[in-house]
LUMPA-676164 format. One line per field, with one value per residue: chain; residue in one letter; x, y negated, z of N, C-alpha, C, O in turn; residue number from 1. Coordinates in pm, 1 decimal. Atoms other than C-alpha are relative to their C-alpha. Layout:
residues N
unit: [A/...]
code: [A/...]
n.px: [X/...]
n.py: [Y/...]
n.pz: [Z/...]
ca.px: [X/...]
ca.py: [Y/...]
ca.pz: [Z/...]
c.px: [X/...]
c.py: [Y/...]
c.pz: [Z/...]
o.px: [X/...]
o.py: [Y/...]
o.pz: [Z/...]
pos: [NUM/...]
***
This chain:
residues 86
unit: [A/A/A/A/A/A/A/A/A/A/A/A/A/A/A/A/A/A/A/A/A/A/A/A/A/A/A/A/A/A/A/A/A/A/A/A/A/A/A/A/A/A/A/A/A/A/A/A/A/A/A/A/A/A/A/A/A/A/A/A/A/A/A/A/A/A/A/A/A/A/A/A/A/A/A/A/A/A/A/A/A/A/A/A/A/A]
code: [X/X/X/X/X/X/X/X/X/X/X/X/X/X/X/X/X/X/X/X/X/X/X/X/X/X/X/X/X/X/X/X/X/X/X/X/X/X/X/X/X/X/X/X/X/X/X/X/X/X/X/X/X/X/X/X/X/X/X/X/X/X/X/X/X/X/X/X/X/X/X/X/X/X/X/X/X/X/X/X/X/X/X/X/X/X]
n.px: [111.1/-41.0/-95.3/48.9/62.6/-139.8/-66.7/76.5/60.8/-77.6/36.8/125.0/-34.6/-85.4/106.4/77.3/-95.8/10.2/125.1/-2.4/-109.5/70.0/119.4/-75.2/-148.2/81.7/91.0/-73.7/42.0/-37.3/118.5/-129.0/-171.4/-26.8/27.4/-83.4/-96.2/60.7/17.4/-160.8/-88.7/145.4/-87.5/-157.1/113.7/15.2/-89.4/-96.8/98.3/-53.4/-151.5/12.4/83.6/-17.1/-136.0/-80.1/21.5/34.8/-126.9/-24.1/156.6/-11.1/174.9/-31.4/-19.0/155.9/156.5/-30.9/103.7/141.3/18.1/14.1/82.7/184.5/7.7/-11.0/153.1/83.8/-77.3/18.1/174.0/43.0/-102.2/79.1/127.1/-32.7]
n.py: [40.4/197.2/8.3/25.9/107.3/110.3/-45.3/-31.6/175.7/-5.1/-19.2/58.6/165.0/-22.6/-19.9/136.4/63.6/-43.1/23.1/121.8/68.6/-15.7/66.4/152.6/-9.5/3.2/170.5/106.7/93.4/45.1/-4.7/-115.3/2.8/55.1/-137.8/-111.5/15.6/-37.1/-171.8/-42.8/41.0/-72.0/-101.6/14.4/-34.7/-59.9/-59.7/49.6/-56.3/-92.8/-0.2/58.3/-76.1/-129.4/-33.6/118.9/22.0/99.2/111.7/85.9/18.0/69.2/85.5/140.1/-25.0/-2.4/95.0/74.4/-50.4/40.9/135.4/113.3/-56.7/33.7/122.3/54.0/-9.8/113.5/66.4/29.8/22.3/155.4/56.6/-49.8/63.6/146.4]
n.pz: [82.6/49.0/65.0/129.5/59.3/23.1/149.0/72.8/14.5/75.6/152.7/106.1/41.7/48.2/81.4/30.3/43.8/104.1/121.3/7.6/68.5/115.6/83.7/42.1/92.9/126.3/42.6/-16.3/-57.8/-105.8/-133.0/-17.4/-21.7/-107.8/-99.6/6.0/-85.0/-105.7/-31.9/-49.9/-149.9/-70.4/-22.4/-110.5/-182.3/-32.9/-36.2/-92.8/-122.6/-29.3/-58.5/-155.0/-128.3/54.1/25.0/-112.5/-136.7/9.9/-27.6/151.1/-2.5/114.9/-9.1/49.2/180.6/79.3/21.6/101.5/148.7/8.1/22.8/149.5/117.9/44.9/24.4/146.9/73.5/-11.4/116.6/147.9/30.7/-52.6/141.4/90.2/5.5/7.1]
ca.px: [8985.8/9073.3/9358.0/9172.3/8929.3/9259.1/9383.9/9023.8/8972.2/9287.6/9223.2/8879.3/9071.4/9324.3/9011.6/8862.9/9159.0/9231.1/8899.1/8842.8/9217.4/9116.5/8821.5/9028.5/9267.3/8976.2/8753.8/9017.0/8748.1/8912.4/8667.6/8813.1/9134.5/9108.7/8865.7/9109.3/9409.7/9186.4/9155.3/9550.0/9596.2/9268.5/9483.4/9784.0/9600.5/9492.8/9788.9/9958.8/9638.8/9735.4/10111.4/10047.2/9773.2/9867.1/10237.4/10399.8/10444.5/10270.6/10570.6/10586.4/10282.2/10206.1/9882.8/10016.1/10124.0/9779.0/9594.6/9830.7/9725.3/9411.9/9406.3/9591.9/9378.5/9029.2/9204.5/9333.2/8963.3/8839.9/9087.2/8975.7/8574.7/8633.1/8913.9/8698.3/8367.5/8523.1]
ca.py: [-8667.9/-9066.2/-8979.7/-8852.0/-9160.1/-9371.7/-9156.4/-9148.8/-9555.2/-9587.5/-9426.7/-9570.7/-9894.9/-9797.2/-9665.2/-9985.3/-10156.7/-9961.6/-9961.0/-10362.3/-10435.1/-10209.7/-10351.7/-10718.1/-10612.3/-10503.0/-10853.3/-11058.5/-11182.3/-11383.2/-11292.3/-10922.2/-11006.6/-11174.8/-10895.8/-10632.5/-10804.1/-10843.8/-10465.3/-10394.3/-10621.8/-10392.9/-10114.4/-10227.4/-10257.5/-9968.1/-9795.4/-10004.6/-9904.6/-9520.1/-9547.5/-9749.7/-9530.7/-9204.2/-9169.0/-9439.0/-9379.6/-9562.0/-9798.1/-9950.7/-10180.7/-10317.0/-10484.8/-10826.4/-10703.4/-10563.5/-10841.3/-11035.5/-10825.3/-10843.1/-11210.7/-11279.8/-11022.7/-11168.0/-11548.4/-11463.5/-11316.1/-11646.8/-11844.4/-11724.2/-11747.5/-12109.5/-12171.3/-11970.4/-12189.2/-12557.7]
ca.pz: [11408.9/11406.7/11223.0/10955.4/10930.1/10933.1/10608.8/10480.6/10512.7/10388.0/10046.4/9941.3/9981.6/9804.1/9529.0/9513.1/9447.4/9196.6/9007.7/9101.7/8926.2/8611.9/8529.2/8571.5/8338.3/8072.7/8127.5/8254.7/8495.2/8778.7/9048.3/9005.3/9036.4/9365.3/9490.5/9363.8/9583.2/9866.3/9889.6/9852.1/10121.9/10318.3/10218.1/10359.0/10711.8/10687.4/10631.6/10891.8/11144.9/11068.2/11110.3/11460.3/11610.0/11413.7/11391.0/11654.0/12007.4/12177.1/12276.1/11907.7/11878.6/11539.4/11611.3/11471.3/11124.1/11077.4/11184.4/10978.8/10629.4/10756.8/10738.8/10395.4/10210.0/10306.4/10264.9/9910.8/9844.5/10014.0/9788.2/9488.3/9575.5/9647.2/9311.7/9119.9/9197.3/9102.5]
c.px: [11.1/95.1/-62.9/-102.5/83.2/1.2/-153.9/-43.4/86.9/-18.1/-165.0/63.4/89.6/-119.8/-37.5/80.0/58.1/-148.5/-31.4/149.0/9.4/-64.0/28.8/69.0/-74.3/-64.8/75.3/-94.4/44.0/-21.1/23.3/84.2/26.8/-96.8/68.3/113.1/-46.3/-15.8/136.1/17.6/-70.0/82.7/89.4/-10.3/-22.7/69.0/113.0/-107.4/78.4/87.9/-0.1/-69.2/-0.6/136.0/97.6/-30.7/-55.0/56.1/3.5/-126.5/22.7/-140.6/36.0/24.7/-89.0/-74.8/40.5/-54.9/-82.3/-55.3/77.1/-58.9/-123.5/67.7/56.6/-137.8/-61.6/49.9/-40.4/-125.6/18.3/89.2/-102.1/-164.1/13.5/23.5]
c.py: [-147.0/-5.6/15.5/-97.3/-81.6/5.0/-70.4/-165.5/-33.3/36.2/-72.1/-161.3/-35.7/23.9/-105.3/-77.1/59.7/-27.4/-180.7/-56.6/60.6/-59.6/-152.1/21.0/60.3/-93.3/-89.3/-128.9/1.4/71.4/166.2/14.6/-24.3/130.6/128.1/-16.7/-17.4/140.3/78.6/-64.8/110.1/124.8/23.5/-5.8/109.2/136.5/-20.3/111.7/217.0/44.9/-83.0/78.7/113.7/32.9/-74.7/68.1/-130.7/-181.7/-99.1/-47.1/-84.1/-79.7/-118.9/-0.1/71.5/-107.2/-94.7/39.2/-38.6/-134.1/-27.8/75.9/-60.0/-164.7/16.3/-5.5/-136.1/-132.1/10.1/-18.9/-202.9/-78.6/20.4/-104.8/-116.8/51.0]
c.pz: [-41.0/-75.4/-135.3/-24.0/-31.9/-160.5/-89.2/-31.5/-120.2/-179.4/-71.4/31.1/-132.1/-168.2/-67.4/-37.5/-133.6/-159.4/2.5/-130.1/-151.0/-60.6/14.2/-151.5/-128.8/-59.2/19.8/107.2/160.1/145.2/39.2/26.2/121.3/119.8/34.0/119.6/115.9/31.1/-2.8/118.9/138.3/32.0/107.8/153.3/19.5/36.2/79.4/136.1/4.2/22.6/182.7/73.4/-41.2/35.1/95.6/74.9/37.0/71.4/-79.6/-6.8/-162.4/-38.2/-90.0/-132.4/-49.3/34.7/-94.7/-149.5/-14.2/-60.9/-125.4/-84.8/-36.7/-41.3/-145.8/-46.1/50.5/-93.3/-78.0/-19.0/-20.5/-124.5/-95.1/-39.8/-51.7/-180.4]
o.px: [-15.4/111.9/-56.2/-133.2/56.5/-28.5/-137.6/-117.6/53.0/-18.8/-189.6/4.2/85.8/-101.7/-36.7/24.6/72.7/-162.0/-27.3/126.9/52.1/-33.9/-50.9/81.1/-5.4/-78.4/51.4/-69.3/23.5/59.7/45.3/123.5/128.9/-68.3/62.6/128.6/31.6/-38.2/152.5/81.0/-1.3/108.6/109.8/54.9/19.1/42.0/215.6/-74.0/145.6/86.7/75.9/-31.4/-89.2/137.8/210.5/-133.0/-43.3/4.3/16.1/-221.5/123.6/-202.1/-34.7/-14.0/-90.1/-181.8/-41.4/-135.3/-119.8/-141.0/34.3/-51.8/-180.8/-13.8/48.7/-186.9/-149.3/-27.6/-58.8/-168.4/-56.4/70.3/-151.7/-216.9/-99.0/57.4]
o.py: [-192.8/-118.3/-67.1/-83.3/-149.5/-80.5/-156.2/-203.3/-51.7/-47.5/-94.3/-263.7/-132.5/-62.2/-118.0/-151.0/-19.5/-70.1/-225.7/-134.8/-17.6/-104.7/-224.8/-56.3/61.3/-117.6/-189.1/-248.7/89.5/98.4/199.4/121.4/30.4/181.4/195.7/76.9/31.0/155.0/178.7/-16.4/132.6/172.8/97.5/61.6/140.6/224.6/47.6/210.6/259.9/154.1/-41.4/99.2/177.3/117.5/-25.8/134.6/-239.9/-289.8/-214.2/30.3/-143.4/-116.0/-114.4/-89.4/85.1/-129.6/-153.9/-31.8/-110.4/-145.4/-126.7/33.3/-72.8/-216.4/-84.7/-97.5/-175.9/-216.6/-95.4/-48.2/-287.9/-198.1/-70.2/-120.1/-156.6/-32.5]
o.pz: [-152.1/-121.8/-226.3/-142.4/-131.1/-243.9/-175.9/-122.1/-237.1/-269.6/-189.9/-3.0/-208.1/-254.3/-189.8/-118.9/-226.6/-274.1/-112.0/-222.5/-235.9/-171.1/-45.0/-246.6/-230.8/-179.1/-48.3/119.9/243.6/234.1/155.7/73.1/162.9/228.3/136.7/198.0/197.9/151.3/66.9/212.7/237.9/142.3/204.1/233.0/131.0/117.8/82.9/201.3/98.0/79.4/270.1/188.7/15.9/124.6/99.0/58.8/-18.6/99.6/-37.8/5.1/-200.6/-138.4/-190.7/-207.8/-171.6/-21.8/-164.9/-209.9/-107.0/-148.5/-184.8/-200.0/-144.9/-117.8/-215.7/-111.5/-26.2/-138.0/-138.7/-130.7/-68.8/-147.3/-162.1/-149.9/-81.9/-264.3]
pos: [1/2/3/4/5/6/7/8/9/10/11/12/13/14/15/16/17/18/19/20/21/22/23/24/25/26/27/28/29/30/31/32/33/34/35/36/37/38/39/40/41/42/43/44/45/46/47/48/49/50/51/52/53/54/55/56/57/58/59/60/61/62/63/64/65/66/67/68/69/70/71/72/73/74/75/76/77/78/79/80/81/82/83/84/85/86]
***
């Protein structure tokens, strides 16, 4: 059952990133753009989280390259709140 919340996180990130980087690429507004890549990176976590606690033994740990994602997705999105505001 955790496997499928893994998959299922996984895709509405994947969603949102999608529809956020669309609707950049129609207004060209910034503040999209940086939310959109914040949510690939969200992704990318999340499809690290379901390859580590889905598909790995649990020998292989990959904790560190999701918390890493983790951390440059929300610091591009904090990058561009704080570029974006000046």
């Amino acid at each position: 059952m955790a496997e499928a919340v893994y998959i299922l996180c996984a895709l509405t990130s994947v969603a949102c990133a999608v529809l956020l980087l669309r609707a950049w690429k129609r207004t060209q507004s910034r503040l999209l753009l940086w939310s959109g890549l914040c949510f690939v990176g969200l992704a990318v976590s999340n499809v690290l989280l379901f390859v580590d606690l889905g598909l790995l033994p649990p020998s292989i740990d990959l904790y560190m390259p999701r918390q890493l994602s983790t951390l440059a997705a929300v610091s591009v999105l904090l990058y561009g709140l704080i570029w974006d505001a000046t």
